[in-house]
DRENTI-164721 format. One line per field, with one value per residue: x, y, z of N, C-alpha, C in turn; residue in three letters; residue number from 1. Coordinates in steps of 0.05 Angstrom, whole numbers, m for minus. Layout:
BEGIN
n_px <- [X	...] .
n_py <- [Y	...] .
n_pz <- [Z	...] .
ca_px <- [X	...] .
ca_py <- [Y	...] .
ca_pz <- [Z	...] .
c_px <- [X	...] .
c_py <- [Y	...] .
c_pz <- [Z	...] .
resn <- [Ala	...] .
resi <- [NUM	...] .
***
This chain:
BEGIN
n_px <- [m2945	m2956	m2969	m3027	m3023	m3047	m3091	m3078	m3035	m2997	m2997	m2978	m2929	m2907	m2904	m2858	m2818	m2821	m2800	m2743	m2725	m2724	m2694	m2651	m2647	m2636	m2596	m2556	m2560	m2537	m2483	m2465	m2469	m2420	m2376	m2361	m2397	m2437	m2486	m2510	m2520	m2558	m2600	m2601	m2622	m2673	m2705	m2704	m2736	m2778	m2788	m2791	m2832	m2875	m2882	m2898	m2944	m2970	m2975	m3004	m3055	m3065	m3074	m3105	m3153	m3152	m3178	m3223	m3244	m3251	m3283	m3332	m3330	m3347	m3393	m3422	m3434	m3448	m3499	m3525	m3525	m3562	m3604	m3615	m3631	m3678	m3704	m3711	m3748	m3787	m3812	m3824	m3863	m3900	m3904	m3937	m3975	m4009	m4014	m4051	m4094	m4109	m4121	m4162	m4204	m4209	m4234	m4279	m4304	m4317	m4354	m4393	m4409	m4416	m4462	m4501	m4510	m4539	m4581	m4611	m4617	m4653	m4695	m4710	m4729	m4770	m4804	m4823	m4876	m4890	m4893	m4869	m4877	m4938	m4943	m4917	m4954	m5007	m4984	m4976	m5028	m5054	m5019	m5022	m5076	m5073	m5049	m4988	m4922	m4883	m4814	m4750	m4708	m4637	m4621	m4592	m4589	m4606	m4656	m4699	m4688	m4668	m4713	m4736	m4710	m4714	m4767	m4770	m4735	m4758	m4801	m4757	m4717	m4654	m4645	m4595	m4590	m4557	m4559	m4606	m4617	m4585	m4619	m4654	m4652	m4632	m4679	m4708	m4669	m4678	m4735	m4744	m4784	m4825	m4808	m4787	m4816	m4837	m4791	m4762	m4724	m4688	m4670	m4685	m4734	m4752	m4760	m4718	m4663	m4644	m4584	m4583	m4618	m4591	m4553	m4580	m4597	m4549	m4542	m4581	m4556	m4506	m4498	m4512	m4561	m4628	m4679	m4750	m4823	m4816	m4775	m4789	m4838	m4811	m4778	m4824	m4840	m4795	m4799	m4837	m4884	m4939	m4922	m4939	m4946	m4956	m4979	m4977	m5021	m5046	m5084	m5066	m5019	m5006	m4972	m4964	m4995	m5027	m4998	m5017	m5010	m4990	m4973	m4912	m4900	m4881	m4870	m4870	m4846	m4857	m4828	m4787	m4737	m4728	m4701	m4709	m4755	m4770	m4761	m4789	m4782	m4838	m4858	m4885	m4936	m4909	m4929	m4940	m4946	m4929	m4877	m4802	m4767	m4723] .
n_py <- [228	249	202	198	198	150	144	97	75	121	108	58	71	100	63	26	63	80	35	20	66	46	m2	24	56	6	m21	25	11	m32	m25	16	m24	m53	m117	m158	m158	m194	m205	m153	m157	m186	m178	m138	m160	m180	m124	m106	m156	m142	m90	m86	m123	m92	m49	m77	m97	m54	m28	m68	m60	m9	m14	m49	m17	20	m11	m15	32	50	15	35	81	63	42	80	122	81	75	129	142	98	122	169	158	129	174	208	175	172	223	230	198	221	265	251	224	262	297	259	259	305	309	272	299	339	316	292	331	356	317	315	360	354	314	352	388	350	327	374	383	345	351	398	380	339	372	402	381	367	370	419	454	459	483	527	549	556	589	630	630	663	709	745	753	785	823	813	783	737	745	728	699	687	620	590	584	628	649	663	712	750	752	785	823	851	857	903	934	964	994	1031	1020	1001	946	890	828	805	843	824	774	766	797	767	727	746	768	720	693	728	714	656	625	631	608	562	523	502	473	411	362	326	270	255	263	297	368	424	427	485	493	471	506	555	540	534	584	610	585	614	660	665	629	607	576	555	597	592	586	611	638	676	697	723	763	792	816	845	889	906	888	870	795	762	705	666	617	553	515	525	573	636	644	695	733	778	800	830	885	924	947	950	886	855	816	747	695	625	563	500	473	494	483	424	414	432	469	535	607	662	729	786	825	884	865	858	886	858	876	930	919	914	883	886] .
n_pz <- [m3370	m3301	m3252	m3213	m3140	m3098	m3044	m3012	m3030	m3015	m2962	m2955	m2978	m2931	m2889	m2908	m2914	m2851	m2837	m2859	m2829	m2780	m2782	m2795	m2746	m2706	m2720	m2698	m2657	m2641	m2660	m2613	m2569	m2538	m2563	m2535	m2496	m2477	m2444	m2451	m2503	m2517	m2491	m2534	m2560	m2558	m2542	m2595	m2627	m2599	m2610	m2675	m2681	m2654	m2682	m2736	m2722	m2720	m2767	m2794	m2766	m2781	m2842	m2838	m2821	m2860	m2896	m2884	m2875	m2921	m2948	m2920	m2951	m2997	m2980	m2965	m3017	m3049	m3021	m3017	m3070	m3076	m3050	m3064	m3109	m3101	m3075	m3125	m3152	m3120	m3113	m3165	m3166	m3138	m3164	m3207	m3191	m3164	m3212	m3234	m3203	m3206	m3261	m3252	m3223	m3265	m3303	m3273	m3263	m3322	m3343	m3302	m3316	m3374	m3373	m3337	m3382	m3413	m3392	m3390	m3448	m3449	m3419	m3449	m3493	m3480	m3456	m3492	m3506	m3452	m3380	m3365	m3407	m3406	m3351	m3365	m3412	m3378	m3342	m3372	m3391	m3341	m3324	m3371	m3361	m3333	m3347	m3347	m3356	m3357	m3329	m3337	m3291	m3267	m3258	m3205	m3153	m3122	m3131	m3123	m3085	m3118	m3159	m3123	m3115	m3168	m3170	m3131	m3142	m3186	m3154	m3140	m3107	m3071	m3060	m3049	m3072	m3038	m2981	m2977	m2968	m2920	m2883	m2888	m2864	m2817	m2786	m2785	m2741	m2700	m2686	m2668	m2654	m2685	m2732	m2726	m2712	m2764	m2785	m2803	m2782	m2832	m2829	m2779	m2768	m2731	m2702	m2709	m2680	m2636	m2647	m2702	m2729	m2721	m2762	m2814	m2807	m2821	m2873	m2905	m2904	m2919	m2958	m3022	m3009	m3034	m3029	m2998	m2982	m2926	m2923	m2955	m2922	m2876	m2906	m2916	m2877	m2854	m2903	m2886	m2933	m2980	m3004	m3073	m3100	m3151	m3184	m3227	m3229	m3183	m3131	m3125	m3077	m3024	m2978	m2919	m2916	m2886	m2883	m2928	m2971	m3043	m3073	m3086	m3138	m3156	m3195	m3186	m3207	m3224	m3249	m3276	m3323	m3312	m3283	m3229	m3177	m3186	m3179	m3220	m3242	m3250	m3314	m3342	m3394	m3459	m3516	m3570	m3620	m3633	m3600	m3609	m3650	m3673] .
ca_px <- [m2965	m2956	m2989	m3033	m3015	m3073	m3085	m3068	m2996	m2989	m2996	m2951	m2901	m2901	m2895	m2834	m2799	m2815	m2781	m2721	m2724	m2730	m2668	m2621	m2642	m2629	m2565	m2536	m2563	m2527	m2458	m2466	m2462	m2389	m2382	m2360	m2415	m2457	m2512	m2530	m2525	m2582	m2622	m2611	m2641	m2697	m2709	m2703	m2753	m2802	m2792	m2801	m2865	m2895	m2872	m2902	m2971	m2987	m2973	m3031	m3072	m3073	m3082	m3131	m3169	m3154	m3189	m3255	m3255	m3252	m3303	m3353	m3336	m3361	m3421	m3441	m3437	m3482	m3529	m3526	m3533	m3594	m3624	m3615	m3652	m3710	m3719	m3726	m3767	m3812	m3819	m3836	m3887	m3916	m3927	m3956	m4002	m4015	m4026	m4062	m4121	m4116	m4141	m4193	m4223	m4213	m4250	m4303	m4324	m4326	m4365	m4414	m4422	m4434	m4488	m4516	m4527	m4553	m4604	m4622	m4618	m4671	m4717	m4723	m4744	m4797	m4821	m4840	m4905	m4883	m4900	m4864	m4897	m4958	m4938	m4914	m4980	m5018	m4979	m4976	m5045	m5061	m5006	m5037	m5105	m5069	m5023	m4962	m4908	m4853	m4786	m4736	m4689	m4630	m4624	m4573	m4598	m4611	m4668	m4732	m4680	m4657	m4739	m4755	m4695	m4722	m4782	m4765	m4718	m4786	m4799	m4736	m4704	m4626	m4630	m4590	m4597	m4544	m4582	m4639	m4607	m4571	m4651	m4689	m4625	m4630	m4708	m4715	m4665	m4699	m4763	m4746	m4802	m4844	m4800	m4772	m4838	m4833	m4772	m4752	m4693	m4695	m4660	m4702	m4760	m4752	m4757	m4692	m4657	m4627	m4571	m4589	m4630	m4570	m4533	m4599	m4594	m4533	m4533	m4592	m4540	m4485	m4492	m4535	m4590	m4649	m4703	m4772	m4841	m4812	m4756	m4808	m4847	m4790	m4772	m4854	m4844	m4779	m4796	m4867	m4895	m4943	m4910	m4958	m4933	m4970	m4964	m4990	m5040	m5062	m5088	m5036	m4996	m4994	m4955	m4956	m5026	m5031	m4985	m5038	m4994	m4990	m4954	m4888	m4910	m4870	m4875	m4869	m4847	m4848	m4818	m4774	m4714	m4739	m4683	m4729	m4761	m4747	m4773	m4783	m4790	m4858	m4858	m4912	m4939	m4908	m4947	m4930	m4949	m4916	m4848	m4782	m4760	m4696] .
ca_py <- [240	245	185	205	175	139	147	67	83	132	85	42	81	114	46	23	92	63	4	33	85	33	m15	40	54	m23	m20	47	7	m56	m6	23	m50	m74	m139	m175	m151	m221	m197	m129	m159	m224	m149	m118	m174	m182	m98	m104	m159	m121	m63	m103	m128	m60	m36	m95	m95	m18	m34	m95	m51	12	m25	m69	6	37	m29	m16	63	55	m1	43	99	55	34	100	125	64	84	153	148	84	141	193	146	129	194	218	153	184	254	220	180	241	293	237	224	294	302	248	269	328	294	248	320	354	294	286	361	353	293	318	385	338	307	366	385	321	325	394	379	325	364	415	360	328	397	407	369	350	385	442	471	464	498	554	552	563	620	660	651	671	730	756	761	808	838	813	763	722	754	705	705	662	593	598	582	658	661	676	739	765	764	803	846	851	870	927	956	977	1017	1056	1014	986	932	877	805	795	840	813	748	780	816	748	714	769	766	690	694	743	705	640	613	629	587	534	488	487	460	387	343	306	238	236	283	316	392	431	446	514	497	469	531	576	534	547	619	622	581	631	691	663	615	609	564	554	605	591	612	617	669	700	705	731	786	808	830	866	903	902	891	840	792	746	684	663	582	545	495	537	596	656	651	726	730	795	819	859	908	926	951	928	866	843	788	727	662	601	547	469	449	506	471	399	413	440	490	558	627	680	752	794	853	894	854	872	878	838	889	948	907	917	859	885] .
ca_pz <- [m3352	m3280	m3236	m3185	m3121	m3084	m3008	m3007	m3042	m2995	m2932	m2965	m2976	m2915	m2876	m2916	m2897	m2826	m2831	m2866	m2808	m2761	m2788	m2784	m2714	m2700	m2729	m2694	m2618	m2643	m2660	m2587	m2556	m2551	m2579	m2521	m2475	m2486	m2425	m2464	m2530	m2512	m2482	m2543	m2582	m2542	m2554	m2629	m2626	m2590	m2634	m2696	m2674	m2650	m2714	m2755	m2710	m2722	m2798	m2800	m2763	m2808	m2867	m2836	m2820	m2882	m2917	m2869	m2880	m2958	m2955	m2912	m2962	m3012	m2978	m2967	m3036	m3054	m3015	m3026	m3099	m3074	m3032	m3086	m3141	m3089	m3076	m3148	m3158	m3102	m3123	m3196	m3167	m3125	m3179	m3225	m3159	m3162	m3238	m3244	m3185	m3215	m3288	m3256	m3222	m3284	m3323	m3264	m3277	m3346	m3346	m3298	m3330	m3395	m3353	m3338	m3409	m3434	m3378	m3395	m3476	m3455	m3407	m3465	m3514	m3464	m3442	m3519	m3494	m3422	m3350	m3359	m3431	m3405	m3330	m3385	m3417	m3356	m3318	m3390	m3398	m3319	m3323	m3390	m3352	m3312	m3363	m3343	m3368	m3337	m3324	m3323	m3269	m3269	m3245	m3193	m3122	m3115	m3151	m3105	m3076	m3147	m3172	m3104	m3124	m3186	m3163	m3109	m3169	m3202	m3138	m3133	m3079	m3081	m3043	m3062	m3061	m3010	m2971	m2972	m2956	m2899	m2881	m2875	m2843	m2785	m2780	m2773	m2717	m2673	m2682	m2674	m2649	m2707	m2766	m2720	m2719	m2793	m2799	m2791	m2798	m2856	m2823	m2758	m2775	m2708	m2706	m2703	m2645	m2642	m2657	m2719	m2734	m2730	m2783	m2826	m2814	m2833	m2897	m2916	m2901	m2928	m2977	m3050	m3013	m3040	m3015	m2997	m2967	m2895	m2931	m2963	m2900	m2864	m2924	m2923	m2851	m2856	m2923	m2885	m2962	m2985	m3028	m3075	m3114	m3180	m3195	m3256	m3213	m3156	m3128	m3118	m3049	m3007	m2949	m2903	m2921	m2868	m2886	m2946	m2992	m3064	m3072	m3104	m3155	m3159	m3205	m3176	m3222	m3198	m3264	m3294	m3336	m3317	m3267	m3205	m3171	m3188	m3178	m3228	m3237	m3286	m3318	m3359	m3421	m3483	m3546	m3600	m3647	m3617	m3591	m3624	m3661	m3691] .
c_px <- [m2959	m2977	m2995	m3032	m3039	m3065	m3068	m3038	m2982	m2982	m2971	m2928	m2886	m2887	m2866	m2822	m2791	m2801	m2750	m2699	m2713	m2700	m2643	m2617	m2630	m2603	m2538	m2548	m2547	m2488	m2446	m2457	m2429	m2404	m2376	m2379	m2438	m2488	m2533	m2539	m2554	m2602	m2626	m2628	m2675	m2710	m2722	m2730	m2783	m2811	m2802	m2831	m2885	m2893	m2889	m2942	m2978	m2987	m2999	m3053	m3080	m3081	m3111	m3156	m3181	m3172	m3219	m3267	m3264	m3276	m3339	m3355	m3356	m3396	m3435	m3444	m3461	m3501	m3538	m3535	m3568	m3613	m3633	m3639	m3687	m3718	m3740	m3751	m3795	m3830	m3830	m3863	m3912	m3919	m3943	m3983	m4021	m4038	m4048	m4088	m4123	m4144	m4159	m4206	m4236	m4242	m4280	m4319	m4329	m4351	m4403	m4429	m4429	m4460	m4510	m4534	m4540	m4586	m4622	m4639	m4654	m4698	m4731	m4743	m4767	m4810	m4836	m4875	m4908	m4900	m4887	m4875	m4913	m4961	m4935	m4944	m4997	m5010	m4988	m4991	m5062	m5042	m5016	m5058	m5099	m5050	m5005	m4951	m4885	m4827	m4767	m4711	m4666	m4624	m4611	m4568	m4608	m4633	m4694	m4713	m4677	m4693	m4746	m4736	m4706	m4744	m4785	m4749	m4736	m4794	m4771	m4717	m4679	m4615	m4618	m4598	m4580	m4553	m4598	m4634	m4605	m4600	m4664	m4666	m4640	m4658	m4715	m4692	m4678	m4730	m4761	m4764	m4826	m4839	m4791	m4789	m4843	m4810	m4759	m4722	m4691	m4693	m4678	m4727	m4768	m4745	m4733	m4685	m4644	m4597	m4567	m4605	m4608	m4560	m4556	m4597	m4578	m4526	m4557	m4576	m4521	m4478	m4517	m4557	m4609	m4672	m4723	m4802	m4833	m4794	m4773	m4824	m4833	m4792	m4807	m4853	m4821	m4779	m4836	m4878	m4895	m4923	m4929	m4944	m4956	m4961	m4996	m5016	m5058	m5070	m5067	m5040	m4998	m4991	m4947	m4982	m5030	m5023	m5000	m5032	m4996	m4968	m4934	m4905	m4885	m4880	m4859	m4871	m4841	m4826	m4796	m4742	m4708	m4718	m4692	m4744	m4749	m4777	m4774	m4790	m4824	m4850	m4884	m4908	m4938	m4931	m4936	m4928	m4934	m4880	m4821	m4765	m4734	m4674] .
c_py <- [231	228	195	188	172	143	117	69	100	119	78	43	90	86	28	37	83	45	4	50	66	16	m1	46	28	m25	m3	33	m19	m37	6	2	m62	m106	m161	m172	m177	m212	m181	m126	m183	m188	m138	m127	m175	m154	m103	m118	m149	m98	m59	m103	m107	m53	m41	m95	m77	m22	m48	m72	m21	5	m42	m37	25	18	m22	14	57	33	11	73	89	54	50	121	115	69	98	160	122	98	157	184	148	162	221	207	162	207	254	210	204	262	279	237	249	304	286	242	289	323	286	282	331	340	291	313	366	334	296	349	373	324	313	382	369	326	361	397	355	330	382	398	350	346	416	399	357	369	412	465	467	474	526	561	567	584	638	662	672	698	740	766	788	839	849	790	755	746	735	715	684	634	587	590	604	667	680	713	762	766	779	828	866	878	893	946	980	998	1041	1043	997	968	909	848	800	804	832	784	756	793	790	732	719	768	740	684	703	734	669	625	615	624	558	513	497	483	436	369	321	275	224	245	297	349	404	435	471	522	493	493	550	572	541	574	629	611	607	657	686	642	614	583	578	564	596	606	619	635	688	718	728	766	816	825	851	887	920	919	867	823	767	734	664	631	577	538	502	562	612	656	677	724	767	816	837	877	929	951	940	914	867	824	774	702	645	575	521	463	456	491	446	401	408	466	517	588	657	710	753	812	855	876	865	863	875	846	914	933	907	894	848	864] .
c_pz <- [m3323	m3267	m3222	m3163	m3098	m3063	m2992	m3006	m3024	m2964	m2938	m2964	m2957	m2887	m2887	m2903	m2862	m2820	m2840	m2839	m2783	m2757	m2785	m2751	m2696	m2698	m2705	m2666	m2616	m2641	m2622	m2567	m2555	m2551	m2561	m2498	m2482	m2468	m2445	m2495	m2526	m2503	m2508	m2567	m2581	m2547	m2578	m2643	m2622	m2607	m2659	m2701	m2675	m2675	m2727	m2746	m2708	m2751	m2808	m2788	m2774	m2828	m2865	m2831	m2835	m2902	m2911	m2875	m2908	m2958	m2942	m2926	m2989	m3017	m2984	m2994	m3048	m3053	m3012	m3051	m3097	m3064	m3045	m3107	m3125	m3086	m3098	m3152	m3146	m3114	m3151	m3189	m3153	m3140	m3203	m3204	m3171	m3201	m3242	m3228	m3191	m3252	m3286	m3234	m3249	m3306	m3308	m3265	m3303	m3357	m3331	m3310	m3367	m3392	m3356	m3367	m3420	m3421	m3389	m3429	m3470	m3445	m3433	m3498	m3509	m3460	m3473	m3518	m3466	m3398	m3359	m3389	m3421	m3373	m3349	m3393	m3403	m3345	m3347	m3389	m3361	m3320	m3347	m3375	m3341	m3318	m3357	m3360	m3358	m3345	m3318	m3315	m3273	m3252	m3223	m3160	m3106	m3128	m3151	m3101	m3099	m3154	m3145	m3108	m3144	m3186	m3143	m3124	m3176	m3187	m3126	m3104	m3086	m3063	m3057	m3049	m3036	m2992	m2959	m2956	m2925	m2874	m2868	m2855	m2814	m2771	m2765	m2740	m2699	m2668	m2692	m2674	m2675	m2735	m2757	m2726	m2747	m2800	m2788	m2799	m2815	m2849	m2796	m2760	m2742	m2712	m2700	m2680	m2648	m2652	m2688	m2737	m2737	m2757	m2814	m2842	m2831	m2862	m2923	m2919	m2912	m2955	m3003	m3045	m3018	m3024	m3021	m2985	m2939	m2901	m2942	m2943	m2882	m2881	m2921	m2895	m2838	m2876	m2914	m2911	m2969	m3003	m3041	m3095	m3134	m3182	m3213	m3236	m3188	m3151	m3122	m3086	m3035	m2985	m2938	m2924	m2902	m2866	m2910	m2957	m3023	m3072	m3093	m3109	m3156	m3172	m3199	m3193	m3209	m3226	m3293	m3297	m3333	m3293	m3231	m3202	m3178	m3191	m3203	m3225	m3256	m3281	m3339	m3385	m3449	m3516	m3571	m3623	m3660	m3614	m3610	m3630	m3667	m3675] .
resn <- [Unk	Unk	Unk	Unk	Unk	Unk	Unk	Unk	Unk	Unk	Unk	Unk	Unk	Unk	Unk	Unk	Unk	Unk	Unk	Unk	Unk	Unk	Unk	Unk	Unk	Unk	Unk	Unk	Unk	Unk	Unk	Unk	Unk	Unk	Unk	Unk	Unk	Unk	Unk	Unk	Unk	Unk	Unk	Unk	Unk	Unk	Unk	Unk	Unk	Unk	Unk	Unk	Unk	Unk	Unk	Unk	Unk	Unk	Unk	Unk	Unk	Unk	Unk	Unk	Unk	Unk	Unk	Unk	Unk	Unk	Unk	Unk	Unk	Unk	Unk	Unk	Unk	Unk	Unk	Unk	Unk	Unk	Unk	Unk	Unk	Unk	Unk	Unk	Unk	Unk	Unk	Unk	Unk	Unk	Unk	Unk	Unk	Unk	Unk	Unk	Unk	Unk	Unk	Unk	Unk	Unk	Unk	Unk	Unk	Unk	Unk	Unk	Unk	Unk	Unk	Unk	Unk	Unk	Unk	Unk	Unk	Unk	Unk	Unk	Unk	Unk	Unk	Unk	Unk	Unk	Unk	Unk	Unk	Unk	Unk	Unk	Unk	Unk	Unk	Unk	Unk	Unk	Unk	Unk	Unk	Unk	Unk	Unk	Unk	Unk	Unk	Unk	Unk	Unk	Unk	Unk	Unk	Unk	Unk	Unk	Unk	Unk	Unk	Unk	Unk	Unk	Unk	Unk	Unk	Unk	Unk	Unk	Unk	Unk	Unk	Unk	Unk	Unk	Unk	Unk	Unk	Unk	Unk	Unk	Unk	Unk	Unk	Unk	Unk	Unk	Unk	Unk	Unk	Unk	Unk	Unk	Unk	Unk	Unk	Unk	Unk	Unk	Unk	Unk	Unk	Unk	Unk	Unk	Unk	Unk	Unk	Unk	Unk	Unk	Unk	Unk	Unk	Unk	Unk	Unk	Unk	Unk	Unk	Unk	Unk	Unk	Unk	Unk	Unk	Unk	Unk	Unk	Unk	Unk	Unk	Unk	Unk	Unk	Unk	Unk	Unk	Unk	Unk	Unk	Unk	Unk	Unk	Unk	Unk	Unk	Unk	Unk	Unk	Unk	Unk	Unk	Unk	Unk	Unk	Unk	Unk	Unk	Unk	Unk	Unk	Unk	Unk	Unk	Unk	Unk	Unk	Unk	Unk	Unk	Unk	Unk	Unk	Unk	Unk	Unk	Unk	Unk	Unk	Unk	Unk	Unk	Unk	Unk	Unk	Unk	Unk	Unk	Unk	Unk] .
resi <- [1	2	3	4	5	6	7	8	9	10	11	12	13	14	15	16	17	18	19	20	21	22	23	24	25	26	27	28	29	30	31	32	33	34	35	36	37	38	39	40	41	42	43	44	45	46	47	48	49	50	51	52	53	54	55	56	57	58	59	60	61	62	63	64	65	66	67	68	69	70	71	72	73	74	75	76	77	78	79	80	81	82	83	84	85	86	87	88	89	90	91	92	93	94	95	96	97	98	99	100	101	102	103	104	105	106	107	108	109	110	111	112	113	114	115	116	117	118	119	120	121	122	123	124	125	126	127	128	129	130	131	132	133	134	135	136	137	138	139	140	141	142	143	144	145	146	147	148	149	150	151	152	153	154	155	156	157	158	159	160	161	162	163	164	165	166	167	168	169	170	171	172	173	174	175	176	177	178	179	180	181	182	183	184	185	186	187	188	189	190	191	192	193	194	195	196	197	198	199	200	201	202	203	204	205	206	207	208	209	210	211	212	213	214	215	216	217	218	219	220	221	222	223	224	225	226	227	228	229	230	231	232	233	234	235	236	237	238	239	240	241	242	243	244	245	246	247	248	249	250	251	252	253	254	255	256	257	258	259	260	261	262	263	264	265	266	267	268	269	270	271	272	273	274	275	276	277	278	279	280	281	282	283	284	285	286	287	288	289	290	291	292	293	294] .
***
């Protein structure tokens, strides 16, 4: 099998050839010289020397160059393949990172939506004889009187808008909750003065400032907060139509009497799903005897 011949071997060889090269040239300037010429022969020693040397001092210093290249080819290999490893090492450690904030989300939404059932599993156990069966108690038998019966709405943060939906359905009207959202939003702006002094800032209990009031506005227009009577208020004077709110413990609520119309009903629960507040729809009271079971 043919050897392959290294870049080293190559030098090598190539500086021999030189010196080969070099000796014959020596030779054929020594031939030139007669032999009794003693002056030009002591010159041509002195030459040859010189020549030698140059020769011999470009030799040390290639080799000494070719030792430094090959040793900084080395290096950089090294640390090409040390740069290569860290970088995998990195990219290992950064989609574990990754996976593994992804797991503790995945686990912390699991954990609190386990939570949330436990707490719900335990409201409905207490509410077997707790606050909120006997809030039930009380509206059915006050909505009976009147022969109605809860509508339940769902839980959602939308809940007051969806039972006034609900309720404006019944009359032939398609407004929707967003809407409506969008309705009391726009109202409480143009009248600020008549929602701002009821509303304070929770941390200093100072009344809003307007700019604070915008952000308000807009979580009513834009986001699934939690409506109240100042949205209701609001809705009674753009739909100008009373709206009256039914609770277990108290007298019924109506807001925008003066439009003297007959009202949207609304129930007003403090203690629906042990969770919080929440608003529902009624509808006509079905009879028990009559009602379709299947």
């Amino acid at each position: 099998m043919e050897e392959i011949e290294t870049e080293e071997n190559k030098l090598l060889k190539r500086h021999r050839k030189e010196k080969k090269e070099l000796q014959a040239k020596i030779q054929g300037m020594k031939n030139a010289v007669a032999k009794n010429d003693k002056r030009r022969r002591k010159q041509l020693v002195e030459e040859v020397a010189k020549i030698e040397a140059e020769l011999e001092l470009r030799h040390e210093e290639e080799l000494k160059q070719f030792s430094l290249d090959k040793s900084n080819v080395v290096d950089s290999s090294t640390n090409g393949i040390a740069n290569l490893e860290l970088e995998i090492n990195n990219e290992k450690e950064v989609k574990q990172l990754r996976l593994s904030k992804a797991q503790k989300r995945r686990e912390k939404k699991a954990a609190q939506e386990k939570e949330r059932e436990e707490r719900i599993a335990e409201a409905e156990v207490e509410n077997l004889k707790g606050a909120r069966y006997l809030e039930n108690q009380k509206l059915a038998e006050i909505l009976a009187s009147r022969k109605l019966q809860i509508k339940q709405i769902p839980s959602d943060g939308h809940c007051m808008y969806k039972a006034i939906e609900d309720q404006l359905s019944n009359q032939n009207s398609l407004l929707t909750l967003v809407e409506l959202r969008s309705l009391a939003a726009e109202y409480m702006r143009s009248h600020m003065d008549d929602f701002l002094p009821f509303l304070t800032n929770s941390n200093t209990g100072d009344m809003y400032t307007p700019d604070e009031f915008e952000k308000y506005c807009h979580e009513v227009a834009s986001t699934a907060a939690w409506g109240g009577q100042l949205e209701l208020r609001a809705l009674s004077h753009v739909l100008k139509m009373p709206m009256e709110v039914i609770q277990a413990d108290s007298a019924p609520i109506t807001v925008g009497e003066e439009y003297g119309k007959k009202p949207i009903i609304l129930v007003y629960m403090r203690h629906a799903y042990g969770l919080g507040e929440h608003y529902n729809s009624v509808e006509q009271l079905k009879d028990p005897d009559t009602e379709d079971t299947s």
